[in-house]
N, C-alpha and C positions, 0 to 999 in steps of 0.2 A: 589329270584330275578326272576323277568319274562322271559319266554323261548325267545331266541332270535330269532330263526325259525319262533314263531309266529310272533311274532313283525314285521320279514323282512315282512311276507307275508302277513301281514297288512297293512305292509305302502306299497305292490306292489299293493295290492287291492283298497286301497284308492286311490292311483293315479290312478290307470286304470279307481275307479270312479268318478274322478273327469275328466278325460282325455276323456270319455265317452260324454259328452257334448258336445263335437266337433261340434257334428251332426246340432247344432245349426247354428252353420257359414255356412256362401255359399259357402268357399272355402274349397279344401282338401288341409289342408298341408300336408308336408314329412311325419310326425308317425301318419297319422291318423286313429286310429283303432286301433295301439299300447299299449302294456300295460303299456309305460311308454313317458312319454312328451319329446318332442324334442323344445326346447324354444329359444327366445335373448330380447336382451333388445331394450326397447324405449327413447330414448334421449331426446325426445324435445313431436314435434307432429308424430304422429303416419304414419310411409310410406305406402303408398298406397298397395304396393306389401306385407303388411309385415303375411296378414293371408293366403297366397298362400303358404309360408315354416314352419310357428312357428306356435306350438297351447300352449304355454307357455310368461308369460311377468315379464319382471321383469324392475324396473325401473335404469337407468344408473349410475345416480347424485341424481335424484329429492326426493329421502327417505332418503338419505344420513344427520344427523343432521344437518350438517352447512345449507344445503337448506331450511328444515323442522321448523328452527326454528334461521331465522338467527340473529336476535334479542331476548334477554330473554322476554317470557312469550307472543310474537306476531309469530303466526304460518304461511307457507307457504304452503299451500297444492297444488296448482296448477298442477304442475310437476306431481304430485301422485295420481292426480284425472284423470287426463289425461289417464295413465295408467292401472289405477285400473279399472275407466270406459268401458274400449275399451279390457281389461279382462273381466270385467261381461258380457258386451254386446256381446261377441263372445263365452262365453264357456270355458275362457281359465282360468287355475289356476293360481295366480295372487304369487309372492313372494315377500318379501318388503325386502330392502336392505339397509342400517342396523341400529340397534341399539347402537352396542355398538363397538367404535371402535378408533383408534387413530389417524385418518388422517379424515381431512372433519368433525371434529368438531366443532360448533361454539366459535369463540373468546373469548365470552363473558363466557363463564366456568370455564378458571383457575381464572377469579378473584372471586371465590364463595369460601365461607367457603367449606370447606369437609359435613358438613349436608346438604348445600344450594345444593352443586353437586349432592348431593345421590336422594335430591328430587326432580331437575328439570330433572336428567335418566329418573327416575319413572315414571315424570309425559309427556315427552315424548311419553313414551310407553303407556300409559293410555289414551292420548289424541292420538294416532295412531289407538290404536285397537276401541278404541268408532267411529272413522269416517269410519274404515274399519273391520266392524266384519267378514267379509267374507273371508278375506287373509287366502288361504291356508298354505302359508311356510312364514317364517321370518327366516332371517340369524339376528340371536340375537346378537352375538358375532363375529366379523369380524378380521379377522388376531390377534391375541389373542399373536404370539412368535415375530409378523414381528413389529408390530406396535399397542400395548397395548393401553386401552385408558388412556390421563396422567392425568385423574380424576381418576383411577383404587384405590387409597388407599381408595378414600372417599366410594369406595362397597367392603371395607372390605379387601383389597390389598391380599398379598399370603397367610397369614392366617392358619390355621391348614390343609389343603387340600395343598397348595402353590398355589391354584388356586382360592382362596372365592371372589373375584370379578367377577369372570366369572361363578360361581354358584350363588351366589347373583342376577347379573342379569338374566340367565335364572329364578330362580324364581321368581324375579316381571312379566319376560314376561309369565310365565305360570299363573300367577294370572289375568295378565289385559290381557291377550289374550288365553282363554281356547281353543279355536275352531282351533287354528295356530298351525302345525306342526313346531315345532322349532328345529333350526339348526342351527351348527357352520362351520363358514369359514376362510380359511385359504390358502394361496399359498407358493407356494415351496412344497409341502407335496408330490406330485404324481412321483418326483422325486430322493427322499431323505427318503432313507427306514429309516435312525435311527429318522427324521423328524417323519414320521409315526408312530413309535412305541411312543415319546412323545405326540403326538397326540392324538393315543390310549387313553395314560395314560390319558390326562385332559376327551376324553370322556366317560369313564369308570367312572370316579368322578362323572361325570352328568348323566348318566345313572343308576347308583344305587340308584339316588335318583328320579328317573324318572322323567328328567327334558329334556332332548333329547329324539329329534324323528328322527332325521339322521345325515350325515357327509355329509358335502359342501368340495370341494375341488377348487379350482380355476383350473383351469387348462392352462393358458398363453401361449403364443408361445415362450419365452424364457424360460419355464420348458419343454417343453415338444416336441419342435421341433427336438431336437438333441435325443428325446428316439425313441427306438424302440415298435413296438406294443405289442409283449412277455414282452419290461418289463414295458411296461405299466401295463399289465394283469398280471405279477407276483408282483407289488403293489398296484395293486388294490384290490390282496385276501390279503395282510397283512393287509389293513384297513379293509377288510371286518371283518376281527377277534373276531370287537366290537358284531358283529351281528347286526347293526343297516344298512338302509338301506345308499348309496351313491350317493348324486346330486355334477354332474359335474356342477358346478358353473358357470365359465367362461372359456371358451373354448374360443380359436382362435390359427389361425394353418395359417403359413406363407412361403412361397417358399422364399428361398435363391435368395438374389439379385432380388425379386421382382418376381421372376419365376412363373408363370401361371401352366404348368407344372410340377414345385419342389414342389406346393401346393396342386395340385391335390393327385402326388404320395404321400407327406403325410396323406395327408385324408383318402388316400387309406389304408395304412398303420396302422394310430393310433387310427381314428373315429370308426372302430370297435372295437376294444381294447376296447373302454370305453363303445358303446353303447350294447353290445351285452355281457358285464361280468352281472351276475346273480345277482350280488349283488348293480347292478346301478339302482336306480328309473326315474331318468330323466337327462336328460343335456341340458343345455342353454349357447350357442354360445353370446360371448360377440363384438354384433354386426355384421354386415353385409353387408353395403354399404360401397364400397370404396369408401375411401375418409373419411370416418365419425365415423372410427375404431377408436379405443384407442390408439391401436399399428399399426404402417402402414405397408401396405402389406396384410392386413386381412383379407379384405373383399371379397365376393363372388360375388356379383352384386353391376353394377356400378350403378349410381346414375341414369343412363337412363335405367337399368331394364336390362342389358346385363347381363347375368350369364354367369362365368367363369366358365372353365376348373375343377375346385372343385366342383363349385355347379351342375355342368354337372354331375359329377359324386357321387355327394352326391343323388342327383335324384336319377340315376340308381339303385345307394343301396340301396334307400327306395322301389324301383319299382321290387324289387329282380333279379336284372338283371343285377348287377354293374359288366362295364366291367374292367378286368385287365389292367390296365394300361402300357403303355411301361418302362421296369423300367429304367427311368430316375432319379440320383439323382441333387438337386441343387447345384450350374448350374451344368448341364450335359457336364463331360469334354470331349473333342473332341482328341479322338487319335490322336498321328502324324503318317506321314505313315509309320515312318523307328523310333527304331526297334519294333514299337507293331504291336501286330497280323496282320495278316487279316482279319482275324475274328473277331464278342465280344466275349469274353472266358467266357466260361461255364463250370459250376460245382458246388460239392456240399459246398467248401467254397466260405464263403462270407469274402470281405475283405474291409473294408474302410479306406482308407487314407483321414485324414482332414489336409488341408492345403493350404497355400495362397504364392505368388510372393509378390517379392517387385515391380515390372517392369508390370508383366501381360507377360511379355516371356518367362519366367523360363521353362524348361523342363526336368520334371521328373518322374522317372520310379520307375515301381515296381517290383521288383526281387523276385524269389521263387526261390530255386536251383539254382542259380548261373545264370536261364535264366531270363530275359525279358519280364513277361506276359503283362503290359499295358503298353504305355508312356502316358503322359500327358502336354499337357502346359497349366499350372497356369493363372487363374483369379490373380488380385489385391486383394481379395476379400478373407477371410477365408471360405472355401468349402469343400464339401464330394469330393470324387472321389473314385465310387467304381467298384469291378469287383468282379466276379464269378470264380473260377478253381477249378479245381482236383490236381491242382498242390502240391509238397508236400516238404519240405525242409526249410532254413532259410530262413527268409522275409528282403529283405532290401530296405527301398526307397531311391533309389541313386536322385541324382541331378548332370546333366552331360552338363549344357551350363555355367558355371559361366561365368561372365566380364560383364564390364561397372559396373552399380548397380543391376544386377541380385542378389538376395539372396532368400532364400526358411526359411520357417518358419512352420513346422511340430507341429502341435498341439497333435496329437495319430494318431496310428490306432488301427483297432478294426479287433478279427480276430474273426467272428463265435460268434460275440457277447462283446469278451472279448478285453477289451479296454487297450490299453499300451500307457501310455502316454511317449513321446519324451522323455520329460528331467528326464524320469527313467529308459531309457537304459545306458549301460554301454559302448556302441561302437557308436562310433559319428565320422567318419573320415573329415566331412565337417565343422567343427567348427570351426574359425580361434580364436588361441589364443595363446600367450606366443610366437608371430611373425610367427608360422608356422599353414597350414592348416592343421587340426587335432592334432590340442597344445591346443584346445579349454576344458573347464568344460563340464560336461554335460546340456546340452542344448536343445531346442527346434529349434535356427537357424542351418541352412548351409550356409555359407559363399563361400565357393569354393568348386570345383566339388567333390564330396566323396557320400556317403553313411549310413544313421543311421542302426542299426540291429535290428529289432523287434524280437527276438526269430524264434522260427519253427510254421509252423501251428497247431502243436499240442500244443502248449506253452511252451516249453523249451528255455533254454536260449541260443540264438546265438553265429556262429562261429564267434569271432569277423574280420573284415577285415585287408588284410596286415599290415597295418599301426600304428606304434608306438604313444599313444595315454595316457594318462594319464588315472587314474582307481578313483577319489574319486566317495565314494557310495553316489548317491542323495536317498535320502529319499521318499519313494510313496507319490503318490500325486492323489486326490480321482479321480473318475470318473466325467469327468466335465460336468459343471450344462449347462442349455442354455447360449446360447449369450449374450452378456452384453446388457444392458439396462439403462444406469446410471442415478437412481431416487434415489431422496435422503429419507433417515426415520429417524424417531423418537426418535429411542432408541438408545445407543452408538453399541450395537452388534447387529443390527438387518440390513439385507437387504433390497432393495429395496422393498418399498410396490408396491403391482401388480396394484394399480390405481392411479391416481393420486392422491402428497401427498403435502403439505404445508413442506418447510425447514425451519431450524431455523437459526437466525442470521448472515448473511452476502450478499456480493451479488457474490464471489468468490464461485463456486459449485465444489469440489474437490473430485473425488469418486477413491477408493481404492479398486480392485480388486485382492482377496488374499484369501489363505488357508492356515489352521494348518494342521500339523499332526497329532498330539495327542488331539485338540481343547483345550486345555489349554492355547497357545500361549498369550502373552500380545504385542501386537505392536500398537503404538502412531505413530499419523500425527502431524507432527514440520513444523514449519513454520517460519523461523526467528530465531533459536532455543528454540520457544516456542512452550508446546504442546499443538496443539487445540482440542485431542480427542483422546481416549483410546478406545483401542477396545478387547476384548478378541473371541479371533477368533474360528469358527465354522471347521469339519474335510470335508466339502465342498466348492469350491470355489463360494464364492459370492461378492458384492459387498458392501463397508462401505464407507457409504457419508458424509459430513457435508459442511455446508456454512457457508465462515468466509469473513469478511472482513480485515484479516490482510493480509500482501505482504509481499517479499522474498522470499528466498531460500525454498522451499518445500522435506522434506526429511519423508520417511518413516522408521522407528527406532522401530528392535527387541529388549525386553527387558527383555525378563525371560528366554533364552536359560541355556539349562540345561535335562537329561535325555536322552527322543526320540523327545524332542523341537525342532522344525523345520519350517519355513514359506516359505510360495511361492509365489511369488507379480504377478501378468498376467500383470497388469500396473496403471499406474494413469492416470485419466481425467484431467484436469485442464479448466474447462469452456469448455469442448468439444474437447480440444485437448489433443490426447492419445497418453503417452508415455510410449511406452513399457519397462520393468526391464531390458530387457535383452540386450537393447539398450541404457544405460546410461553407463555414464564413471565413475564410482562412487559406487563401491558396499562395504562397509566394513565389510560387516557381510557375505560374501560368504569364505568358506573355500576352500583353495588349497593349493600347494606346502606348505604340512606341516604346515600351519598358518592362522589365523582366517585372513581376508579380501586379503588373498594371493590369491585367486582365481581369474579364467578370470570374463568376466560379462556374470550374468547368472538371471535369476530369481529368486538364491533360498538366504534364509538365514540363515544359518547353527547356526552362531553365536550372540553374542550381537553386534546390531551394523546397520549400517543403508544403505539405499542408497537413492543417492540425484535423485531429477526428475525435476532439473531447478529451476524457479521460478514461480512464481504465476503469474506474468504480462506473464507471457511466452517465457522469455531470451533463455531458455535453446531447442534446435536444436535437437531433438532426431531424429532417423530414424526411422519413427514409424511405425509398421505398424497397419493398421488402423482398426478398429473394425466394424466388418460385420453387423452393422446396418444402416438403412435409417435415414439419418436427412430430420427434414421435413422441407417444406418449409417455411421459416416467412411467417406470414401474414403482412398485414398493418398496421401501427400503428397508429392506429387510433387516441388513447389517451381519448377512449371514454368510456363509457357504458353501458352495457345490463342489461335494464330490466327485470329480468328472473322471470315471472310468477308474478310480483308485488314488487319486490327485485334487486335495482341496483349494478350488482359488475361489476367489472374493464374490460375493454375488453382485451384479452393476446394480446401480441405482435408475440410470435412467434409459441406459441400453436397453432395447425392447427385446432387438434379435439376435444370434451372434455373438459373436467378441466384440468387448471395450473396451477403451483405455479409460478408468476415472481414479482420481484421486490420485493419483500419479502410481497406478498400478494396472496392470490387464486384470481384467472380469470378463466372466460369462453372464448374458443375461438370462432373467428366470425361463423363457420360454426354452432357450436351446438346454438349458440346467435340465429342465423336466422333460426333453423331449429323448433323452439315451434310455 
């Protein structure tokens, strides 16, 4: 087998000369001179400012099959000429996005024999590399665990590899495209180390046959918002493993609550992480005008050429001069003046409390020894709030204003890295349940004024507080992923795809937001007491979607308890309205006093057995609290549609940016319509 040393420092040498062209354009971007590309993508037509930061392109939608070929055997290239063009023409290495994949395929596929399928892949890619022989990278294979493609039997399904679809087609792309560095992509992966080590495994199959030439990772602002820059960097040398080189794919990075500031400090944070590990070739930020991101919040310059607070500081890093930012996390919580310091407290632990109000009054503290280092009053909003000490002792985050509808809703804290989540401590004096405060299950809420215990700062387990309090063990519960995102997929176990993805069948969008412990778990979505969708659950929490059109009662239902079987529901969407587990009245599979659904309400399910989330029309009144993302804003309903490069699809209604799925069809919405 080929030395993988060589190989990295071949594909860093390639890129550097391919990256070496620069010199061509008028403009300097940010890496120029670098040995490896800093890149984003092109939507439509090309923005004016866009060779002043990127010497890298990759197209958004327009390579994507259902664009390229939205009718059988009549091709679309427009989108990808655009692109590809305005790559040659400036120097810039050009990547085509994608082959082979299971969202943004055209319709017209499943009704093909399995031969018909294999051959119009092929011929695809045949008819891609003949118009573009000069494309440096192709992401061949695009989310290959999140969203498979559902032609995948007809190249030879899992096969004696459990992967020969996904070698299959890197080897037609190695045959019809010799000159193309080929690469596979995938999201979730930079956050989920056992993700990774499967990863590994499919690219190790492909590399012994030498058929890869790097690892794409996605990298989204709901994987990667909520890590830190160390662990970004200590998963980036587990992928490094393969020896093959690594393009951060799609990048975008978001401030909390839209924060100008919470986005800079992450850039500050994470963007060296990625761009400055040894075993990274290139990165491409997925998109860049606000307003005209995928995901909102993400952009760095507004549509009139203003650069924000990020890209102010992404400058300076390129210009080696990036100043330290004030460390603000998002939103940056505002002391009250009685009893937190006077001061900011400084020192060598780092401590984050994530957490959000029901009210936006809530005021809560963070105790080390029994004193008082920060207080806080709560956003609406689930947020960091973090602080610095030398302080040394038990950790407790009290909650000391309860009344009216104040309630506090503790997601973890993380002490020095290491993250405890709420409902797996065993001291909870703020819980209301069984009529008294602190009669509550282990939980995530506080109800009334009390106290959770995070252990000590070295990590031991806390003294618990006065308070007579019930003891069932909750079961760990992993390190939580980013912020929900609720997109629906393809497969029955698979998460949300990171781009925009077509649902199937209905017009009710129901996403289910849950973890196993052991990833064994079996739990079905009922509706009516019918089940519309089985899922066998992953040991990270993520999200399982499906669109139905049936109505009634909506009940999520454990059904293989047994062992170390365990689940944990964070909540259900129903058409956008998110009700939290731990706020329904209805839990039968939580264990307590002694007996399977004897428990208060909580989020977990110990046992067989279920909990209701209302109905599907939306009968059911939960207290929710609400999920820390931006909805965007509808557009107009037009009821029209776009022309896109010679190809009429639907116009979205309520898609701001981008591709959509509505009404049980893809759409483009008006901005990216008007933006070719």
């Amino acid at each position: 087998m080929k030395n993988k040393t060589s190989i990295l420092r071949g594909a860093q040498l390639l890129t550097a000369a391919i990256v070496s062209t620069l010199a061509f354009s008028a403009n300097a971007q940010l890496a120029n001179g670098d040995s490896k590309f800093l890149g984003n993508i092109i939507a439509g037509s090309v923005p004016g400012n866009f060779s002043n930061y990127w010497n890298q392109v990759t197209p958004e939608n327009a390579g994507k099959w259902e664009a390229t070929e939205p009718s059988r055997d009549n091709m679309s290239w427009g989108g990808v000429d655009t692109a590809y063009n305005y790559a040659r023409s400036n120097g810039f290495p050009f990547k085509q996005h994608t082959f082979v994949w299971g969202s943004q395929e055209p319709s017209w596929i499943g009704n093909l024999s399995q031969s018909e399928q294999r051959e119009e892949v092929e011929e695809q890619m045949q008819a891609y590399c003949n118009r573009y022989p000069d494309t440096e990278y192709i992401d061949v294979v695009n989310e290959l665990f999140h969203a498979p493609a559902s032609y995948r039997e007809a190249l030879g399904g899992d096969g004696s590899t459990g992967w020969d679809w996904v070698v299959w087609s890197f080897e037609k792309a190695r045959q019809h495209c010799p000159n193309a560095q080929l690469l596979i992509n995938e999201y979730g992966v930079i956050n989920d180390r056992d993700l990774i080590s499967r990863y590994n495994d499919v690219v190790r199959i492909l590399d012994n046959r030498g058929l890869i030439d790097g690892v794409g990772i996605q990298a989204h602002c709901f994987n990667v918002d909520d890590m830190s820059g160390s662990q970004i960097t200590s998963n980036l040398d587990l992928l490094a493993e393969t020896g093959l080189p690594i393009y951060v794919a799609e990048l975008d990075i978001r401030g909390a609550n839209g924060s100008e500031s919470s986005q800079r400090d992450r850039y500050a944070d994470k963007f060296p992480a990625f761009w400055e590990h040894s075993s990274v070739a290139g990165v491409t930020l997925w998109g860049y005008i606000s307003g005209q991101t995928w995901k909102d919040n993400t952009g760095i310059v507004s549509s009139g050429g203003n650069e924000s607070q990020a890209m102010t500081w992404l400058k300076s890093y390129f210009d080696g001069a990036s100043p330290t930012p004030e460390p603000t996390t998002a939103p940056t919580p505002t002391p009250s003046a009685t009893p937190a310091p006077t001061s900011e407290p400084t020192g060598a632990n780092e401590i984050i409390v994530r957490m959000s109000g029901e009210t936006g009054e809530e005021s809560v503290s963070l105790e080390i020894g029994g004193a008082a280092i920060a207080t806080w009053t709560l956003t609406a909003s689930m947020a960091n709030y973090t602080v610095n000490t030398d302080a040394s002792g038990d950790i407790r985050v009290a909650f000391t204003n309860d009344g009216g509808d104040n309630d506090v809703q503790v997601d973890y804290v993380s002490v020095n890295g290491d993250v405890r989540q709420a409902e797996d401590q065993d001291d909870n004096t703020a819980a209301y349940g069984n009529d008294s405060c602190g009669g509550g299950t282990l939980t995530e809420m506080m109800h009334c004024d009390g106290s959770i215990g995070f252990g000590d700062v070295s990590g031991s387990s806390p003294t618990p507080a006065p308070t007579a309090e019930p003891t069932p063990t909750a079961e760990p519960t992993p390190t939580p992923t980013a912020e929900p995102t609720p997109t629906p997929t393809a497969e029955p176990t698979a998460v949300p795809t990171s781009e925009p993805t077509p649902l199937p069948g209905g017009d009710n969008e129901i996403v289910v937001r849950m973890t196993g412990v052991t990833g064994e778990e079996s739990v079905s979505l009922d509706v009516s007491g019918a089940t519309i969708e089985t899922w066998t659950l992953s040991t990270a929490m993520q999200e399982y979607a499906v669109n139905t059109n049936a109505t009634g009662e909506v009940r999520v239902v454990f059904r293989n308890d047994g062992g170390d079987n365990d689940v944990q529901v964070d909540y259900v969407s129903i058409n956008g309205d998110v009700r939290q587990a731990e706020d329904q009245d209805d839990n039968t599979a939580a264990y307590g006093n002694d007996s399977c659904g004897g428990g208060t309400l909580t989020e977990m399910m110990h046992c067989d057995g279920s909990i209701g989330f209302g109905t599907v029309s939306g009968s059911s009144t939960p207290t929710a609290t609400p999920v820390p993302t931006t909805q965007p804003t509808p557009a107009p309903d037009t009821g029209s549609v776009c022309n896109w490069y010679g190809t009429d699809y639907p116009m979205c209604e309520t898609t701001t940016s981008g591709w959509g799925w509505e009404n049980s069809q893809s759409c483009i919405s008006v901005s990216t319509c008007e933006s070719q």
